[in-house]
C-alpha positions, 0 to 999 in steps of 0.5 A: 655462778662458774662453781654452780655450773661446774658443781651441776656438770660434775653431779650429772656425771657422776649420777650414772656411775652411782645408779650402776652401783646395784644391790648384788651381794657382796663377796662375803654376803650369801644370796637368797637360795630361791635367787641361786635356785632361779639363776640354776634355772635361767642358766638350764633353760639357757643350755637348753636353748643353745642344744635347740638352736645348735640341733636345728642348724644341723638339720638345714641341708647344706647349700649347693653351689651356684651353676656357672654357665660358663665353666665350660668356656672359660 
């Protein structure tokens, strides 16, 4: 019974390792050229965004600082 258990605990622990293995191409395997073609894409469109969101934060006016009614006393 101790050898079931311990035979389960070590299957389920392997189980996640082995489902992150994927089917990415390996070093020597080209990969399909609408993939590479799609990757292209994904990464302008990325690029794209990140000049987007960097444009609108230049167009935010820049904060003023508090008013402190007591400077002056201080």
């Amino acid at each position: 019974m101790r050898y079931v258990l311990i035979a389960l605990t070590v299957a389920l622990l392997v189980a996640p390792a082995y489902a992150q293995r994927g089917s990415a191409p390996s070093q020597g395997q080209q990969s399909d050229p609408t993939e590479q073609q799609q990757a292209a894409e994904k990464k302008k469109r990325a690029k794209e965004q990140e000049e987007a969101y960097r444009a609108s934060l230049k167009k935010i006016p820049d904060k003023k600082a508090p008013d402190d009614p007591w400077k002056n006393i201080r």
